[in-house]
MIDOPA-355102 format. One record per atom (N, C-alpha, C): residue in one letter; atom name; x, z, y; chain; residue number from 0. Coordinates in steps of 0.2 Angstrom, whole numbers. Example, Ala and Ser with C-alpha at 12.3 -4.5 7.8 and 13.67 -1.06 7.14 Angstrom:
<res->A atom->N X->66 Z->39 Y->-28 chain->A n->0>
<res->A atom->CA X->62 Z->39 Y->-22 chain->A n->0>
<res->A atom->C X->66 Z->39 Y->-16 chain->A n->0>
<res->S atom->N X->64 Z->35 Y->-11 chain->A n->1>
<res->S atom->CA X->68 Z->36 Y->-5 chain->A n->1>
<res->S atom->C X->64 Z->39 Y->0 chain->A n->1>
% end
This chain:
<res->X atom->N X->18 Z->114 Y->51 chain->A n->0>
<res->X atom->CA X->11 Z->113 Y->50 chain->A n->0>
<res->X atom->C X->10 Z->114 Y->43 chain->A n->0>
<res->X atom->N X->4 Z->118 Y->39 chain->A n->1>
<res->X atom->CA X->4 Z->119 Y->35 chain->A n->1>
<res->X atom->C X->-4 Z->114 Y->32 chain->A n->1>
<res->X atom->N X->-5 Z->113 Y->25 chain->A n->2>
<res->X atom->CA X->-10 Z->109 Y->25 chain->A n->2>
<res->X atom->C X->-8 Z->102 Y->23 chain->A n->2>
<res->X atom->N X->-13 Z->99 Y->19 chain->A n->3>
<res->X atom->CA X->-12 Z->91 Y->19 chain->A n->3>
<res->X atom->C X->-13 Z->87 Y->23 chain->A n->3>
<res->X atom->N X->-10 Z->82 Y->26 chain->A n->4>
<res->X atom->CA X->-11 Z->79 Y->33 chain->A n->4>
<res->X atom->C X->-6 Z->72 Y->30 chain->A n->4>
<res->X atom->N X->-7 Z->69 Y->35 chain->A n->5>
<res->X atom->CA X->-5 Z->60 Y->33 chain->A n->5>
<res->X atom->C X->-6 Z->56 Y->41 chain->A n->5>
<res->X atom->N X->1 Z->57 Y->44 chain->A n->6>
<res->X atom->CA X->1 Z->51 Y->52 chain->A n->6>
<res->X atom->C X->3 Z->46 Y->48 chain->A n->6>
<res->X atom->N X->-1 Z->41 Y->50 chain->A n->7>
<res->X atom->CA X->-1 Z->33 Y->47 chain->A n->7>
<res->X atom->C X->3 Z->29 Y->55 chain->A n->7>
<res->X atom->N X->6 Z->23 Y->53 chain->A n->8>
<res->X atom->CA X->8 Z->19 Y->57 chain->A n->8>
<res->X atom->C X->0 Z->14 Y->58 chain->A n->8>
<res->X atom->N X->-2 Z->18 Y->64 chain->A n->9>
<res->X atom->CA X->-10 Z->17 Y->67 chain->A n->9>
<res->X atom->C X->-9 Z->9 Y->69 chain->A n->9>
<res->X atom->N X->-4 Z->9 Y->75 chain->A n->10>
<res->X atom->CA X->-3 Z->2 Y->79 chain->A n->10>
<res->X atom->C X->-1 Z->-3 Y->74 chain->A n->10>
<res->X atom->N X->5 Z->-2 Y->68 chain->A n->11>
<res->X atom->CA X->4 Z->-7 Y->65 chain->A n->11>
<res->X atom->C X->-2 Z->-8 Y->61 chain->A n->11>
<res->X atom->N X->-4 Z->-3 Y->59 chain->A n->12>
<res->X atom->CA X->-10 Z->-7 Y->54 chain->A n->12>
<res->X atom->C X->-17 Z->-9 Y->58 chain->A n->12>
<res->X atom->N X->-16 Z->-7 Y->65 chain->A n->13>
<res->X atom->CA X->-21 Z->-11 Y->68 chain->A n->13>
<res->X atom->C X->-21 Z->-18 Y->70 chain->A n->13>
<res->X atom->N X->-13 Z->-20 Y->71 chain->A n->14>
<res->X atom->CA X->-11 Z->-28 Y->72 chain->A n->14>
<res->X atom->C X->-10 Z->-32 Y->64 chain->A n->14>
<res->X atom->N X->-10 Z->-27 Y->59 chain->A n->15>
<res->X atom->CA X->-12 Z->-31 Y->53 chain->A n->15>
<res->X atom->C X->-21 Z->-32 Y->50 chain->A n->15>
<res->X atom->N X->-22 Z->-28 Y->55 chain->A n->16>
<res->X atom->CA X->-31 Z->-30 Y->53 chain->A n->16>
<res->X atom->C X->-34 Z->-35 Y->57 chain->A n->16>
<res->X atom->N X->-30 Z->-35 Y->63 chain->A n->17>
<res->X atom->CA X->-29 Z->-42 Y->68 chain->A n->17>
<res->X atom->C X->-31 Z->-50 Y->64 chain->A n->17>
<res->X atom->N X->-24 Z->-47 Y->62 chain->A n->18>
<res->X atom->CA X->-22 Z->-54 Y->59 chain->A n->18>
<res->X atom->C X->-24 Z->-56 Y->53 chain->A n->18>
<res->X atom->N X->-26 Z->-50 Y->48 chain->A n->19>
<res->X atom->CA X->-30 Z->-52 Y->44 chain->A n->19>
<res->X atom->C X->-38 Z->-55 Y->46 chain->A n->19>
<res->X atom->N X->-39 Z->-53 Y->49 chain->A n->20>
<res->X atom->CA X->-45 Z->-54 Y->52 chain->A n->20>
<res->X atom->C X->-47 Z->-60 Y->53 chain->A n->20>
<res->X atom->N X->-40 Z->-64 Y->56 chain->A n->21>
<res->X atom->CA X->-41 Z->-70 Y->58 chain->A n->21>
<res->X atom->C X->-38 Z->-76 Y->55 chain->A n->21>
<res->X atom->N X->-39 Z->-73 Y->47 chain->A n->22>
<res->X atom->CA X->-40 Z->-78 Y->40 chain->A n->22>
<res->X atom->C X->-44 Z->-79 Y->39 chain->A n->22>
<res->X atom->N X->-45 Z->-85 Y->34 chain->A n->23>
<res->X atom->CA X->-53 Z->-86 Y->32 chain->A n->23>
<res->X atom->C X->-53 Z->-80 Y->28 chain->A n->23>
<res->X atom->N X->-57 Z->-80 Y->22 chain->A n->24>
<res->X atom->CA X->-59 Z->-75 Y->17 chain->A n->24>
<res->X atom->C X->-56 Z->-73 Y->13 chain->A n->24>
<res->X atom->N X->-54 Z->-79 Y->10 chain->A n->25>
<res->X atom->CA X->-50 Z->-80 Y->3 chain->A n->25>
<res->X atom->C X->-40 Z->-78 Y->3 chain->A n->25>
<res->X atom->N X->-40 Z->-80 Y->7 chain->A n->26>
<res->X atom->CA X->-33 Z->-78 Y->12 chain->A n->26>
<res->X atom->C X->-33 Z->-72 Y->12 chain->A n->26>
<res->X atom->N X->-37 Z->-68 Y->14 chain->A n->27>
<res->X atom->CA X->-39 Z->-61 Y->16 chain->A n->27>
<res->X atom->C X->-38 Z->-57 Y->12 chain->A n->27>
<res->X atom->N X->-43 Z->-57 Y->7 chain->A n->28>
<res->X atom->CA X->-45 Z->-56 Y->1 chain->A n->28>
<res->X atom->C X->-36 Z->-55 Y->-2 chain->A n->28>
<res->X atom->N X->-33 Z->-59 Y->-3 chain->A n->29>
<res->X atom->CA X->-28 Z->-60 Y->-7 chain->A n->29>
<res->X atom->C X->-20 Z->-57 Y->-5 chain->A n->29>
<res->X atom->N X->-20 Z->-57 Y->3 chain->A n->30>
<res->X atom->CA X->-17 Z->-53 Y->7 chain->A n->30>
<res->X atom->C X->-17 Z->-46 Y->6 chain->A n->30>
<res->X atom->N X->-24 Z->-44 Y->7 chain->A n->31>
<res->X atom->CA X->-26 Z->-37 Y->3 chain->A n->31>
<res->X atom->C X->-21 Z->-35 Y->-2 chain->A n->31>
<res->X atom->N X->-26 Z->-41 Y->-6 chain->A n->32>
<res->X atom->CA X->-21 Z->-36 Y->-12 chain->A n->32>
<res->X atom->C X->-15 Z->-36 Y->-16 chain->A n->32>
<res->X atom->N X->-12 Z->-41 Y->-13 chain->A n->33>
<res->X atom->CA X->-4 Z->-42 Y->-13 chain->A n->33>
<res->X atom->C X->-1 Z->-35 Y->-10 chain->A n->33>
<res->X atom->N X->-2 Z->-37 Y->-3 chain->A n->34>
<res->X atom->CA X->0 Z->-29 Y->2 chain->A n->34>
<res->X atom->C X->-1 Z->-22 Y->-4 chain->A n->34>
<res->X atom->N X->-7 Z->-21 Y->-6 chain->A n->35>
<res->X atom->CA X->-8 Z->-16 Y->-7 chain->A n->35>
<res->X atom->C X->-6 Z->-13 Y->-13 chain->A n->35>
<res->X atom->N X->-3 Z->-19 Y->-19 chain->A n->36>
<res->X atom->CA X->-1 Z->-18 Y->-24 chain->A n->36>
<res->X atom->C X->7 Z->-17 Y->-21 chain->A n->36>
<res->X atom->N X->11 Z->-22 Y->-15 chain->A n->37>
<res->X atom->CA X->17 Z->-20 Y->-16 chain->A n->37>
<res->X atom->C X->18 Z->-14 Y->-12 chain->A n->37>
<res->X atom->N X->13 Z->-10 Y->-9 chain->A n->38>
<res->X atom->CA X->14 Z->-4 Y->-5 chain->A n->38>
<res->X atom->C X->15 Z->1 Y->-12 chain->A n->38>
<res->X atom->N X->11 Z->-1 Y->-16 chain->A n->39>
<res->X atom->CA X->11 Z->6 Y->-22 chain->A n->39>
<res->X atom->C X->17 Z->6 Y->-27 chain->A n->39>
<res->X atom->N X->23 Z->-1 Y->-28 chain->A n->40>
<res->X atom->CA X->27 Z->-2 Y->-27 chain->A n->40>
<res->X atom->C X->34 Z->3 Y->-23 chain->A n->40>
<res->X atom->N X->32 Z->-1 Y->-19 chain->A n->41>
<res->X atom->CA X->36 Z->4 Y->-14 chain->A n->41>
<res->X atom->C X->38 Z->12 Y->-17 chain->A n->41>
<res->X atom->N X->31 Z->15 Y->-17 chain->A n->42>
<res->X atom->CA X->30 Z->20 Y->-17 chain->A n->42>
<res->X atom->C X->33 Z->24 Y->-25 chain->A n->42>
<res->X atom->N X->33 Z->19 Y->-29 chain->A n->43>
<res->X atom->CA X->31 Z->22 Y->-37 chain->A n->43>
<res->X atom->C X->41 Z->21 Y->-37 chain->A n->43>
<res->X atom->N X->45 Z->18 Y->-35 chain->A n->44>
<res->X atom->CA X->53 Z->19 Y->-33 chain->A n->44>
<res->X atom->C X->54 Z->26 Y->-30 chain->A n->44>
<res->X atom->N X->49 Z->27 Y->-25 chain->A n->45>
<res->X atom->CA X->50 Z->34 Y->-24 chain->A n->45>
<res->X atom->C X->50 Z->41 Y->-26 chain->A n->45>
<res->X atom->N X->46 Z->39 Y->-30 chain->A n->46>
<res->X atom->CA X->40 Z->47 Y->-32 chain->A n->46>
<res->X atom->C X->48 Z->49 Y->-35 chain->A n->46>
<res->X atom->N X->46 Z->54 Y->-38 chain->A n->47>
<res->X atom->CA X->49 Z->59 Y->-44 chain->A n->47>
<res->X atom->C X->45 Z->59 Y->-49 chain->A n->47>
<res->X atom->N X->52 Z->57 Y->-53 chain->A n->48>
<res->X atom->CA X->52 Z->56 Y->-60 chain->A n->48>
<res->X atom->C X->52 Z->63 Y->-66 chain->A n->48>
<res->X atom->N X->50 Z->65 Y->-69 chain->A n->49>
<res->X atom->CA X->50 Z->71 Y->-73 chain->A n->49>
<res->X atom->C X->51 Z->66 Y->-79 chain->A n->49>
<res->X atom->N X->41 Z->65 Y->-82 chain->A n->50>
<res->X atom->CA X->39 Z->62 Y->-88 chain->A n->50>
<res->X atom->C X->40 Z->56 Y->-87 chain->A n->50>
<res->X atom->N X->39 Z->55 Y->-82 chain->A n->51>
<res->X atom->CA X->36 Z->46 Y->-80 chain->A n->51>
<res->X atom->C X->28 Z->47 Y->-77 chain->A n->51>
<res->X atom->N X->24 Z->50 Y->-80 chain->A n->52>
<res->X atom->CA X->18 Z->51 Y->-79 chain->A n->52>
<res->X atom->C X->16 Z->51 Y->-72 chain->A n->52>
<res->X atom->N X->17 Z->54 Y->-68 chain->A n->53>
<res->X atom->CA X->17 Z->54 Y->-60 chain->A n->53>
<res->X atom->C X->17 Z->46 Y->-57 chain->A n->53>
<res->X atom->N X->25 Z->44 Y->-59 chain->A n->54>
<res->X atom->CA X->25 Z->37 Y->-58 chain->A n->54>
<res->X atom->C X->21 Z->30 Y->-58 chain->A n->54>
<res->X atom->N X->19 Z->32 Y->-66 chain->A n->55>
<res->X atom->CA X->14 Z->28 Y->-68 chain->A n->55>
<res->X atom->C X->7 Z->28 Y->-68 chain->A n->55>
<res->X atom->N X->4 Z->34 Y->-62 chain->A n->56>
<res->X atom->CA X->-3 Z->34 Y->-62 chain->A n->56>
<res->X atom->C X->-1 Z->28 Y->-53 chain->A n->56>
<res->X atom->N X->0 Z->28 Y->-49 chain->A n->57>
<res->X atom->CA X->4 Z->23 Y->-44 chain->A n->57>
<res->X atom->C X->-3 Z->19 Y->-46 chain->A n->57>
<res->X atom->N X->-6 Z->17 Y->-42 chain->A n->58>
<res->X atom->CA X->-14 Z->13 Y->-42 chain->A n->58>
<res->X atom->C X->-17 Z->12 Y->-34 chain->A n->58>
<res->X atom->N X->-20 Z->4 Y->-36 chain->A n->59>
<res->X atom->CA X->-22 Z->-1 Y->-30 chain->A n->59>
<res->X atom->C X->-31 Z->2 Y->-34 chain->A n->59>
<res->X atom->N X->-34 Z->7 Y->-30 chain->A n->60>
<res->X atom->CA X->-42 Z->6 Y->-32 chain->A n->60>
<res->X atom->C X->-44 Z->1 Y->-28 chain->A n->60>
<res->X atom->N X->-51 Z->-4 Y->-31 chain->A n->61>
<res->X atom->CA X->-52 Z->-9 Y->-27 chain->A n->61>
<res->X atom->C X->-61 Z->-4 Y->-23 chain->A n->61>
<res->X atom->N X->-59 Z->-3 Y->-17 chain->A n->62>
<res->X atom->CA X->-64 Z->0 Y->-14 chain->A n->62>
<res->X atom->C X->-71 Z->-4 Y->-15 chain->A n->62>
<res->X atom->N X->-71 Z->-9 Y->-11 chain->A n->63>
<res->X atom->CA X->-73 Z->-17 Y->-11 chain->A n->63>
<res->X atom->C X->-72 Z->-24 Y->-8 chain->A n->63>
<res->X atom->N X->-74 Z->-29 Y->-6 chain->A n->64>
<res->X atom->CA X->-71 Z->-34 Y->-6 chain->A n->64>
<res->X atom->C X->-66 Z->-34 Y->0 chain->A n->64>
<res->X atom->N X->-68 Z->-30 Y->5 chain->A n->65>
<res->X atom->CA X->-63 Z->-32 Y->8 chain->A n->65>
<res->X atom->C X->-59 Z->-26 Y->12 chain->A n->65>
<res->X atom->N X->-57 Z->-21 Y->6 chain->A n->66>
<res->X atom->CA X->-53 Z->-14 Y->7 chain->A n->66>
<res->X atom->C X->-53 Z->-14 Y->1 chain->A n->66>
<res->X atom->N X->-43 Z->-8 Y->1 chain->A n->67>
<res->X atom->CA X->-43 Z->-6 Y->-5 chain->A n->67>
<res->X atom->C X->-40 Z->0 Y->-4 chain->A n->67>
<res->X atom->N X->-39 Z->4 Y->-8 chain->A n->68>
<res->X atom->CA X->-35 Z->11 Y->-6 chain->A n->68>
<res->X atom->C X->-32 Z->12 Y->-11 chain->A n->68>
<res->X atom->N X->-26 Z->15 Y->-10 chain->A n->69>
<res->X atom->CA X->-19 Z->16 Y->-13 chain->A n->69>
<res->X atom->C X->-17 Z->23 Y->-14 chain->A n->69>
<res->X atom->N X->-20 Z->22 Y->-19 chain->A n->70>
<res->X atom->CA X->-13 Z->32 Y->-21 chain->A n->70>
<res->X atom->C X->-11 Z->33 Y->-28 chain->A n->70>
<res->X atom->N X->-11 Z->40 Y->-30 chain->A n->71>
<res->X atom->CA X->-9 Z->42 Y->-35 chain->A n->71>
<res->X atom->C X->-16 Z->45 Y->-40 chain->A n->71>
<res->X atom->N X->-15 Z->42 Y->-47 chain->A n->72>
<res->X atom->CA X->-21 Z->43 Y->-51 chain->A n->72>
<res->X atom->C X->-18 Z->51 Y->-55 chain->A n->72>
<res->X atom->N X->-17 Z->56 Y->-53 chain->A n->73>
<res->X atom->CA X->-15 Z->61 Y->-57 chain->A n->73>
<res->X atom->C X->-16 Z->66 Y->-55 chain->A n->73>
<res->X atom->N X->-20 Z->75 Y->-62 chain->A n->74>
<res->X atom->CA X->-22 Z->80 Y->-55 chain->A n->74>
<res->X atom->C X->-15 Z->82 Y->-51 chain->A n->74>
<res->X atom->N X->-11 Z->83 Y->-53 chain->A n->75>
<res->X atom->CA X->-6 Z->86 Y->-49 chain->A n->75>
<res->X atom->C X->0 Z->81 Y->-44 chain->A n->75>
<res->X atom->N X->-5 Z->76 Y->-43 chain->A n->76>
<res->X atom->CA X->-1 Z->70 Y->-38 chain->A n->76>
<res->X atom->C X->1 Z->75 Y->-31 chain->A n->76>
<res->X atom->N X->-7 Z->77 Y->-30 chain->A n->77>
<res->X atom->CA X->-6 Z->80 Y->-21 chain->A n->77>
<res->X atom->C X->-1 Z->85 Y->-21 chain->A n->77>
<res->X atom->N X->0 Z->93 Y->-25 chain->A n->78>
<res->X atom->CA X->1 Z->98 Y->-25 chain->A n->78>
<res->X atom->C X->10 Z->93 Y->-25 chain->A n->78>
<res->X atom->N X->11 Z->90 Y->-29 chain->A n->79>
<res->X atom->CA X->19 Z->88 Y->-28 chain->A n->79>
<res->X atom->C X->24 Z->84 Y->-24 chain->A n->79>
<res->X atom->N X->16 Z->80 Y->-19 chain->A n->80>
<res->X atom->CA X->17 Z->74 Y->-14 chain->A n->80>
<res->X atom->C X->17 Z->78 Y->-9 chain->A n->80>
<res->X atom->N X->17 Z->84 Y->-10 chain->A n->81>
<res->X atom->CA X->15 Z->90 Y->-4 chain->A n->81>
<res->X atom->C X->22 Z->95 Y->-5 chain->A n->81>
<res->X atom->N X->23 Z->97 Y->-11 chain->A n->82>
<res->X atom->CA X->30 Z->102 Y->-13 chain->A n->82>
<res->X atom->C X->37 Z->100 Y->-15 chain->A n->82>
<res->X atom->N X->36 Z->93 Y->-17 chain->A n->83>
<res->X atom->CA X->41 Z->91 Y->-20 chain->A n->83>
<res->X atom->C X->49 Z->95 Y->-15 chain->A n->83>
<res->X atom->N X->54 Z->98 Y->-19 chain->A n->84>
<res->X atom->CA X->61 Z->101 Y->-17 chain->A n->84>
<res->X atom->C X->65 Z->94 Y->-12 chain->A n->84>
<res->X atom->N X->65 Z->87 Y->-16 chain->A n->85>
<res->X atom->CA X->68 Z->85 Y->-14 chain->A n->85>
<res->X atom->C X->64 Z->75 Y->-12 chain->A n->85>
<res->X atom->N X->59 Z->75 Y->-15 chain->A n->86>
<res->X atom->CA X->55 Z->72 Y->-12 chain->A n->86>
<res->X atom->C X->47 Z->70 Y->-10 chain->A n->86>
<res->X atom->N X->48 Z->79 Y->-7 chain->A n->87>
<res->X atom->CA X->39 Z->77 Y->-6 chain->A n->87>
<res->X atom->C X->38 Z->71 Y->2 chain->A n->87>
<res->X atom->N X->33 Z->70 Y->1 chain->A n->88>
<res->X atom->CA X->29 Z->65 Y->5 chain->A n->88>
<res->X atom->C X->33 Z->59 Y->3 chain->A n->88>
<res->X atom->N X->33 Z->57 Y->-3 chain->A n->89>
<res->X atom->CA X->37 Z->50 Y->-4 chain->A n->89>
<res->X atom->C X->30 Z->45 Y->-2 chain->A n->89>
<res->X atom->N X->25 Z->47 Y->-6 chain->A n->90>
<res->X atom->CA X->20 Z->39 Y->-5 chain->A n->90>
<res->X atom->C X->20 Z->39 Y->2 chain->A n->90>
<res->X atom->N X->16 Z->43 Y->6 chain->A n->91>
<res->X atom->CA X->16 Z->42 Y->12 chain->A n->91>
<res->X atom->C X->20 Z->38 Y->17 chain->A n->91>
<res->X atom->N X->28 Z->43 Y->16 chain->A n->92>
<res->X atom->CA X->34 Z->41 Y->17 chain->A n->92>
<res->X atom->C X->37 Z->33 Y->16 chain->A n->92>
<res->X atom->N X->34 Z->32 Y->9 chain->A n->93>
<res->X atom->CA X->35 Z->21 Y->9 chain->A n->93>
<res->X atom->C X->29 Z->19 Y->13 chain->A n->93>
<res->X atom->N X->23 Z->22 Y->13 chain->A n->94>
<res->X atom->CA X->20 Z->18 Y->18 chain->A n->94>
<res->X atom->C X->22 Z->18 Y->26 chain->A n->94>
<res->X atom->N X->22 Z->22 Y->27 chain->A n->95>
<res->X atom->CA X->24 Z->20 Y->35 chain->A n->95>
<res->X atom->C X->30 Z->17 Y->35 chain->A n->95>
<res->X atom->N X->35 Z->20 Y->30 chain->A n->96>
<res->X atom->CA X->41 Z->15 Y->31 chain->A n->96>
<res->X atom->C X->40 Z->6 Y->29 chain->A n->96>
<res->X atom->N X->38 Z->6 Y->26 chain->A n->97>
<res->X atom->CA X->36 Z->-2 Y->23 chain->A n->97>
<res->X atom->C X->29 Z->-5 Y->25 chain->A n->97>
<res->X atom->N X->25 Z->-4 Y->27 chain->A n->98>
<res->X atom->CA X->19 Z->-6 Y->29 chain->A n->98>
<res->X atom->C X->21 Z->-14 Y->31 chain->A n->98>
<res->X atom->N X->24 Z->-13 Y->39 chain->A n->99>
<res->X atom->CA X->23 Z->-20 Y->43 chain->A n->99>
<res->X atom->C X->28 Z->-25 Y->38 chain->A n->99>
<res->X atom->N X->31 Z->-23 Y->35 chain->A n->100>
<res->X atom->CA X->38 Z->-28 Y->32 chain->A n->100>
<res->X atom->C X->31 Z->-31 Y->25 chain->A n->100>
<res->X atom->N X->28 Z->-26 Y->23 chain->A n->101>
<res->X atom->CA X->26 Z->-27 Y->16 chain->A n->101>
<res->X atom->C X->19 Z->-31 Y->17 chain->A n->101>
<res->X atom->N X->14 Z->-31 Y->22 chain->A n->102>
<res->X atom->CA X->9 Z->-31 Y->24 chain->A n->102>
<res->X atom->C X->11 Z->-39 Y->26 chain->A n->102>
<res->X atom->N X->14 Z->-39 Y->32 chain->A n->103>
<res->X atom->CA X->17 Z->-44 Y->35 chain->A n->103>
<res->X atom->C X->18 Z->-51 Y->30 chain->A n->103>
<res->X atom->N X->23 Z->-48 Y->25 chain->A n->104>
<res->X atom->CA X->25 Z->-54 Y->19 chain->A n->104>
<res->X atom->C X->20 Z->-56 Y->14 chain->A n->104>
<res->X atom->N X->15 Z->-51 Y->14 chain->A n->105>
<res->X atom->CA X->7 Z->-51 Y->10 chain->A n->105>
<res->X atom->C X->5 Z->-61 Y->12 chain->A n->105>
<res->X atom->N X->3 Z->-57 Y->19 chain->A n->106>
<res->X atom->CA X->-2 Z->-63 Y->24 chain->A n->106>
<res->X atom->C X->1 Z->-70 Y->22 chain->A n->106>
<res->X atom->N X->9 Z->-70 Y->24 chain->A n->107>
<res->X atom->CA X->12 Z->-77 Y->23 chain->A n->107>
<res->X atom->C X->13 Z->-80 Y->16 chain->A n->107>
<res->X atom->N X->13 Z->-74 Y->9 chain->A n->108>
<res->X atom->CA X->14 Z->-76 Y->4 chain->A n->108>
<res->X atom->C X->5 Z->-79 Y->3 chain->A n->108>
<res->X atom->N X->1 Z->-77 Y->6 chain->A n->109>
<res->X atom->CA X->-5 Z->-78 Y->3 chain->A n->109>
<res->X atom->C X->-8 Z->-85 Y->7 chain->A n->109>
<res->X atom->N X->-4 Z->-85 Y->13 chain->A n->110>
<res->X atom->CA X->-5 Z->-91 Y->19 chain->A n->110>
<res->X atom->C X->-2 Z->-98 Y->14 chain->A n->110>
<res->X atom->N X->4 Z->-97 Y->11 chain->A n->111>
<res->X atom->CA X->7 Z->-100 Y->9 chain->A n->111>
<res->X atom->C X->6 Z->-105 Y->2 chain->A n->111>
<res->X atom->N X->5 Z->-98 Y->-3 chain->A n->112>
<res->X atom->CA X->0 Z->-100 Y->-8 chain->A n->112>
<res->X atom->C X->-9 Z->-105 Y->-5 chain->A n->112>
<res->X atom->N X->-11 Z->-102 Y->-1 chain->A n->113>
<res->X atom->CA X->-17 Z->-107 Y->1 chain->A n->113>
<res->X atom->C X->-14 Z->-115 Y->4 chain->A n->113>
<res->X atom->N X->-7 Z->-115 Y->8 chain->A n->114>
<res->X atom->CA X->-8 Z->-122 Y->8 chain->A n->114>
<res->X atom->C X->-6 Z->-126 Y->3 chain->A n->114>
<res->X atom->N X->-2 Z->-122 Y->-2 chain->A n->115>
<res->X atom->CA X->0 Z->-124 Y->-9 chain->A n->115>
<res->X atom->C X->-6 Z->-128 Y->-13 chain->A n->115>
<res->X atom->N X->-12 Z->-122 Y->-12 chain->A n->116>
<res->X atom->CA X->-18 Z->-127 Y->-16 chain->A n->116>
<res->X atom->C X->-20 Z->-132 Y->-12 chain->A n->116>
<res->X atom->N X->-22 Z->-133 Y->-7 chain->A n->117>
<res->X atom->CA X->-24 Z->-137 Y->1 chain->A n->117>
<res->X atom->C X->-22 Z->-144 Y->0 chain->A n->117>
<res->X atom->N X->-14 Z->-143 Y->-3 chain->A n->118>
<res->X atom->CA X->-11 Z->-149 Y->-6 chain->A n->118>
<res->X atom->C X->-11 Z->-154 Y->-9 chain->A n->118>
<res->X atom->N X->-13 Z->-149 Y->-17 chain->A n->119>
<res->X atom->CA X->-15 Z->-150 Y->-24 chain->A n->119>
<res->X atom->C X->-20 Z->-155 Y->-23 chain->A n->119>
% end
């Protein structure tokens, strides 16, 4: 297949919008962006390293309040996310690999933090 294209883990991200769903706001909100900062995480271990500069554009845009999207802030992210010899499709590649684990520990760390304040 030639062209840029991207199969996401569909079922998992549906059971994680589920479950986000059925947090209150503030939980949500913070699950969000845990998840989506450790996804870009994942991914910035993976990229290819030259300068660093590739690695270091790795960015959570906050779309708004409640979505965010996650990619690479550089022109020549796609062209290498797409060609790399020995590690093309890395972003993509940690998200599907990581999603439900990263997503998953998102909700609870954000679950857990809330009862922490609830506490206080």
């Amino acid at each position: 297949m030639s062209g840029t294209y991207a199969e996401l883990p569909i079922e998992d991200i549906d059971a994680m919008l589920e479950r986000l769903a059925a947090q209150e706001e503030p939980i949500r909100r913070e699950a969000l962006k845990i998840g989506a900062e450790a996804l870009v995480s994942e991914a910035m271990v993976e990229s290819p390293v030259l300068t660093g500069t590739l690695q270091a554009s790795h960015t959570v845009f906050q779309a708004d309040e409640d979505s965010a999207v996650i990619g690479v802030n550089t022109t020549y992210a796609l062209p290498v996310h797409e060609t790399h010899p020995t590690k093309s499709r890395w972003f993509i590649s940690a998200v599907n690999r990581n999603f439900k684990r990263v997503m998953g520990g998102a909700i609870e760390v954000a679950l857990g933090r809330a009862a922490g304040r609830a506490k206080a």
